[in-house]
C-alpha positions as CSV (number, residue, x, y, z in Angstrom):
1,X,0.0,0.0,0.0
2,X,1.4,3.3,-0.9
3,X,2.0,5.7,1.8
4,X,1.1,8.9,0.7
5,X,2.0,11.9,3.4
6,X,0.8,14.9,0.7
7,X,-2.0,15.7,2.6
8,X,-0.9,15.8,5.9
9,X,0.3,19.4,6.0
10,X,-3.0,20.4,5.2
11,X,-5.4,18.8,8.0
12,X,-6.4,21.4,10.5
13,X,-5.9,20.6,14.3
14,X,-10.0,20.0,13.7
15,X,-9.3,17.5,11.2
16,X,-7.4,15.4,13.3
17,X,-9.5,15.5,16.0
18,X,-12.2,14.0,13.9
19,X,-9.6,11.4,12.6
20,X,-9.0,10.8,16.5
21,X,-12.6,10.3,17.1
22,X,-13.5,8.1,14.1
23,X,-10.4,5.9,15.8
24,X,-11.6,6.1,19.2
25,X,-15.0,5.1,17.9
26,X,-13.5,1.9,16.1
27,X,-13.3,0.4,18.9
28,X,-17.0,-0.5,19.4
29,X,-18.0,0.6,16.1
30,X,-17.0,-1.0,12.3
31,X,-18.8,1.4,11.0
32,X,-18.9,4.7,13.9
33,X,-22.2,6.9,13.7
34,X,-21.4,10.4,12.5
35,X,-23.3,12.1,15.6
36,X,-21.0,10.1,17.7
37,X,-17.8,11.3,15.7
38,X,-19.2,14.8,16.4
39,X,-19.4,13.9,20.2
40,X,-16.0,12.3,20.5
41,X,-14.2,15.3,18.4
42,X,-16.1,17.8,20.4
43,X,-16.8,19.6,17.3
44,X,-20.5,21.1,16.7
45,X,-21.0,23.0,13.2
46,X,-17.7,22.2,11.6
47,X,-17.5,17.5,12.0
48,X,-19.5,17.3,8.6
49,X,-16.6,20.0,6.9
50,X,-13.7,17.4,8.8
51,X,-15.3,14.8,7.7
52,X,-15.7,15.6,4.1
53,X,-12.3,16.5,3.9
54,X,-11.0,13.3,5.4
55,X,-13.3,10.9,3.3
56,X,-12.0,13.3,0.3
57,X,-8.1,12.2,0.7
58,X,-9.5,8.5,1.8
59,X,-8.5,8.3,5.7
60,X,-11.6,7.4,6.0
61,X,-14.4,5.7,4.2
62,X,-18.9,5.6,4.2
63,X,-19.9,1.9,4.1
64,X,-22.5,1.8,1.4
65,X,-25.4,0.0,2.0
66,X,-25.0,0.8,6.0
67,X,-27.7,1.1,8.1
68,X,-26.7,4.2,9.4
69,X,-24.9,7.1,8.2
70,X,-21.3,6.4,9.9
71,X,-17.9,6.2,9.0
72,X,-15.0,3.3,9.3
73,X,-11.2,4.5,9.8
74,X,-9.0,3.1,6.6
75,X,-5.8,2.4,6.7
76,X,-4.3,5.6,5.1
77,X,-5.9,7.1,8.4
78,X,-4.5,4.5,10.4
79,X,-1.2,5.4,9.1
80,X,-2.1,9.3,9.4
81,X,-2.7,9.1,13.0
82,X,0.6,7.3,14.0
83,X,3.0,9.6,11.8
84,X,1.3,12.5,13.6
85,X,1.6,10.5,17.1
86,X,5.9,10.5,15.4
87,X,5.8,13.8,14.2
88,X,4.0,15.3,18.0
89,X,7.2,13.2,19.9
90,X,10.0,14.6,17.0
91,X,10.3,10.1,16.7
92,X,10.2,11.2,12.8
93,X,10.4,14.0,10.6
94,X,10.2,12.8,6.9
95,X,9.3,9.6,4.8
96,X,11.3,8.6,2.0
97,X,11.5,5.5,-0.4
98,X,9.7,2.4,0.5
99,X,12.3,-0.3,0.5
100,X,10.2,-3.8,1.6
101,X,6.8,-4.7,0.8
102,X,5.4,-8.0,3.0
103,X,2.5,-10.1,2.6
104,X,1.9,-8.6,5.8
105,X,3.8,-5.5,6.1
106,X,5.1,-2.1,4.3
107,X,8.7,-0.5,4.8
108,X,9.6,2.7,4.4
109,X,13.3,4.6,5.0
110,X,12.5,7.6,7.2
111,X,14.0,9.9,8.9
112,X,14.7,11.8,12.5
113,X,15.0,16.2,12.7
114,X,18.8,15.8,12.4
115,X,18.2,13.7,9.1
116,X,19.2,10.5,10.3
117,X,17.5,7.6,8.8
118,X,15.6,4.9,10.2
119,X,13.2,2.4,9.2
120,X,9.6,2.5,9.7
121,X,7.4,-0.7,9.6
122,X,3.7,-1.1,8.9
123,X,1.6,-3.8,9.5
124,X,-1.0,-4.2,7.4
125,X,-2.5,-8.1,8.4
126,X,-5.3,-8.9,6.0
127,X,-4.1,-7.4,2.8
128,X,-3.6,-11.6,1.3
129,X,-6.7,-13.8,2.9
130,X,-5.0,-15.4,5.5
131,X,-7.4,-17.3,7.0
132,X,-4.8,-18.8,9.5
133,X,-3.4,-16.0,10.6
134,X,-6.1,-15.2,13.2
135,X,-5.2,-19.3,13.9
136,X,-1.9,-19.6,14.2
137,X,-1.2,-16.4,16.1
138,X,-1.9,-16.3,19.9
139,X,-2.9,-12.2,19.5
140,X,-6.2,-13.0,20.3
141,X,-5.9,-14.4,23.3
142,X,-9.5,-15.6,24.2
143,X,-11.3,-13.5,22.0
144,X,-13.4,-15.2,19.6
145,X,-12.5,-12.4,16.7
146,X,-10.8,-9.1,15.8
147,X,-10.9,-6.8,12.8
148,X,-7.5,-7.0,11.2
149,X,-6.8,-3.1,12.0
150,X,-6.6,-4.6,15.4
151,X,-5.1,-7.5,14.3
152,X,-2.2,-5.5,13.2
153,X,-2.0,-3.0,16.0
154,X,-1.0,-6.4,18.2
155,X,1.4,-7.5,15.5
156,X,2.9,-4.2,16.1
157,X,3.1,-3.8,20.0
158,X,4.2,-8.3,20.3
159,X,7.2,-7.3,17.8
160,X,8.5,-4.3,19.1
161,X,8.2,-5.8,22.9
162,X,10.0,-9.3,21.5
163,X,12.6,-6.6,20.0
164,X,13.2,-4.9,23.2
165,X,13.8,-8.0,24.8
166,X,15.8,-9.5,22.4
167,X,18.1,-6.2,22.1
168,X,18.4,-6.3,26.0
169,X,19.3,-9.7,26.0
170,X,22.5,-9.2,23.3
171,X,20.5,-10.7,20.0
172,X,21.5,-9.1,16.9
173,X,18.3,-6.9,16.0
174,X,17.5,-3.9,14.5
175,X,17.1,-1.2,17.4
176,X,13.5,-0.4,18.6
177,X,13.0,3.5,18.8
178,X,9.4,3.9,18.8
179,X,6.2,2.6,18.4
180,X,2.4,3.5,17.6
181,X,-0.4,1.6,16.4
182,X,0.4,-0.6,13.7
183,X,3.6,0.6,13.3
184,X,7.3,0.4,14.3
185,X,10.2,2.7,14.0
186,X,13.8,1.1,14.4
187,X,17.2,1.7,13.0
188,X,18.3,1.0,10.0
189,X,20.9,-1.2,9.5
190,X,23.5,-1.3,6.3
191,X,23.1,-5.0,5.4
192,X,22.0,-7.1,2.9
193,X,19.0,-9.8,2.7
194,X,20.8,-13.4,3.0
195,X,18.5,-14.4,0.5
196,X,20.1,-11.8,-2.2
197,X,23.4,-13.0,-1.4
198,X,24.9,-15.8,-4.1
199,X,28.1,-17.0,-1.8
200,X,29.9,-16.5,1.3
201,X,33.6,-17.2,2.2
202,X,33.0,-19.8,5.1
203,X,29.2,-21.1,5.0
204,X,30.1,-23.7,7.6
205,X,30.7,-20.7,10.0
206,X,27.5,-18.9,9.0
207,X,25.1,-22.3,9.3
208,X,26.7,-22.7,12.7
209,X,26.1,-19.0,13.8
210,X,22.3,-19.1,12.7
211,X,22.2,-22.5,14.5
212,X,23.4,-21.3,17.2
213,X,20.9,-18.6,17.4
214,X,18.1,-20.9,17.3
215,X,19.6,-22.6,20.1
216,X,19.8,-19.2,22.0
217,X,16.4,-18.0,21.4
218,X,15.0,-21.3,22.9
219,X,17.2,-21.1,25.7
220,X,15.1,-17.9,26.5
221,X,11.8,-19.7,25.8
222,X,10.8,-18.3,22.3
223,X,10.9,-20.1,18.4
224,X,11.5,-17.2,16.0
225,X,8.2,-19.3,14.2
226,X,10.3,-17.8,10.4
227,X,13.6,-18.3,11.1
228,X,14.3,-18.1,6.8
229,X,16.8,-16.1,4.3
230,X,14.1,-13.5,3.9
231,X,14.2,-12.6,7.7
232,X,18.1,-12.7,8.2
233,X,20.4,-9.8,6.9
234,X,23.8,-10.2,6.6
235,X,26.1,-7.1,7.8
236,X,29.5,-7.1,6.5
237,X,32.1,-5.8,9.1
238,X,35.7,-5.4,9.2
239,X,37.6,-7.4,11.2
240,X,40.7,-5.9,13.2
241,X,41.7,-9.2,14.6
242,X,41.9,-10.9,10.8
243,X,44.8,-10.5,8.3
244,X,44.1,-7.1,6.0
245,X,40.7,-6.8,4.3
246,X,39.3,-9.4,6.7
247,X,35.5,-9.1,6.6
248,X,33.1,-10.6,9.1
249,X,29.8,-11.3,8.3
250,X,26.9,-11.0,10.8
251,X,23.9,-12.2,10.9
252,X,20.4,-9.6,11.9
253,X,17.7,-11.3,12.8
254,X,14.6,-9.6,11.9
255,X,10.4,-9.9,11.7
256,X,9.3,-11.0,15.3
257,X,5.7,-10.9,15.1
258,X,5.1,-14.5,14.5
259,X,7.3,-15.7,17.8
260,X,6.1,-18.0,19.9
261,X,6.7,-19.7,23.5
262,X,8.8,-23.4,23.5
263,X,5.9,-23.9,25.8
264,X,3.3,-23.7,22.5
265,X,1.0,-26.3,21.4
266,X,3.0,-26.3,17.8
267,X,6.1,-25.6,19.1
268,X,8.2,-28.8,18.0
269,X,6.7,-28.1,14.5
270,X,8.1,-24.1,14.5
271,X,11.4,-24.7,16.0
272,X,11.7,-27.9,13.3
273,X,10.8,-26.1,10.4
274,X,13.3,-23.2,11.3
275,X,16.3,-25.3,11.5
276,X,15.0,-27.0,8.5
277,X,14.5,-23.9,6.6
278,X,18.1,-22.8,7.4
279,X,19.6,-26.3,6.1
280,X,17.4,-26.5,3.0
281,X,18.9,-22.8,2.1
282,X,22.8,-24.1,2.9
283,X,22.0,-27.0,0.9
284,X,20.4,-25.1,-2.4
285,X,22.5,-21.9,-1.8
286,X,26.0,-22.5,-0.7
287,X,26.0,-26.1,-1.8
288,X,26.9,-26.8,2.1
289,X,25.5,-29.6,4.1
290,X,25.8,-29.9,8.1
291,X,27.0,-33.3,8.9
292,X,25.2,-33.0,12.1
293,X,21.1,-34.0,12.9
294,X,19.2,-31.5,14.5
295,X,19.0,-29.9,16.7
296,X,16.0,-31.0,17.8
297,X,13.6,-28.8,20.5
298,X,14.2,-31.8,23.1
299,X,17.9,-30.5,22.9
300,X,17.0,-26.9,23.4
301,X,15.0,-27.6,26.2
302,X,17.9,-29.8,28.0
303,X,20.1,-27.0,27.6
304,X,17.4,-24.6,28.8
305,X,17.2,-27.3,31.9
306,X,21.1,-27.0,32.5
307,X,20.8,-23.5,33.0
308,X,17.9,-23.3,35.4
């Protein structure tokens, strides 16, 4: 989805209190009645000018056929509402170039006052029908259902909490610097997609790094869940201790919404297919193949047992 910011320097302080409204209406309302937008906004006379002029740049949208004249929030006002919560704390200054697109997410290069760039995430569940998303994902808790606007404000908040952790605890992840709503602001880091790269000097090294930080992450209790070449960058880093022009490759981990507990129901099946994932790619990529079985989640666990 294209993130267009044109219009933003134009919405009055009334507009965005209407946006706000329509939001804070969302939560009991699909579609929110307009005198209730005009109660939440506080505005009298001038909700029906706001709201034209939001429906008019698509933040949000009528519902035809509704059985009551009302309003839903779209995306591009989803979107609207958390730059401006970005903009209000100086978290973010400008967008640039989007750089990713997902099945499930949008990624965009921005940047901070002093010009330094970062990377902002958007989480947009429900653009491809995945009917077992809402399945496979604990989000939901106990609830029976959830519109994927909320969907993805929860796939926001579980990453950048699993990021915070994972950064405290000395993982290789992008920095989390803010969040809001369905979106995530982090650093960006110079590094390539493993997938995009066609050899490496010492893939026996690399498979046995990436291995290892299964291993890790279940020794803290969580299975990345898509632990692939698409979610690993590879930074390329000098290495003082190595003879001249020496380079180091590290691997980021990245995309933590999809996490899980060793404790889940499935978990055997996500820890096996991300160790399988990683030797499949060795295998086809770098024409490398472990000697080794495993490791297996049983393993993970003993170790996890070792250090209790």
């Amino acid at each position: 989805m294209k993130l267009d910011t044109k219009a933003m320097r134009y919405l009055t302080a009334e507009d965005w209190r209407t946006l706000t409204a329509v939001e804070q209406g969302s939560k009991n309302h699909e579609v929110v009645p307009t005198p209730l937008i005009a109660q939440l906004s506080g505005l009298r006379g001038g909700v029906h000018r706001c709201i034209s002029a939001l429906a008019k740049v698509n933040l949000i949208a009528r519902l035809k056929n509704a059985k009551y004249d009302g309003y839903r929030l779209t995306y591009g006002g989803l979107d609207y509402l958390a730059l401006n919560t970005y903009r209000k704390r100086k978290d973010v200054y400008s967008v640039g170039n989007q750089i990713g697109v997902g099945k499930e997410s949008d990624i965009f290069v921005v940047a901070d006052e002093k010009g330094v760039q970062r990377v902002l995430k958007i989480h947009r569940l429900g653009r491809i029908s995945f009917r077992t998303v809402k399945a496979n994902r604990d989000y939901l808790r106990h609830r029976a259902s959830a519109s994927w606007m909320h969907m993805s404000r929860l796939a926001a908040l579980k990453e950048y909490t699993f990021m915070q952790a994972l950064r405290e605890n000395g993982f290789p992840v992008p920095e989390p610097l803010a969040q809001s709503r369905h979106t995530i602001v982090m650093s960006l880091i110079d590094a390539f997609p493993m997938r995009q790269i066609s050899s490496v000097p010492d893939p026996a090294s690399l498979y046995a790094e990436l291995i290892s930080m299964i291993l890790r992450l279940a020794q803290c209790g969580l299975i990345h869940g898509d632990f692939n070449e698409f979610n690993i960058l590879i930074k390329e880093e000098a290495n003082p201790d190595a003879p001249e022009a020496a380079i180091t490759l590290t691997p980021i981990l990245i995309d933590f919404p999809q996490m899980v507990s060793i404790d889940h129901v499935n978990a055997e099946y996500y820890f096996d297919r991300d160790v399988n994932c990683i030797k499949r790619f060795f295998e086809r990529r770098f024409h490398f193949t472990s000697n080794e079985k495993g490791p297996f989640l049983a393993d993970a666990r003993k170790l996890l047992e070792r250090m209790e």
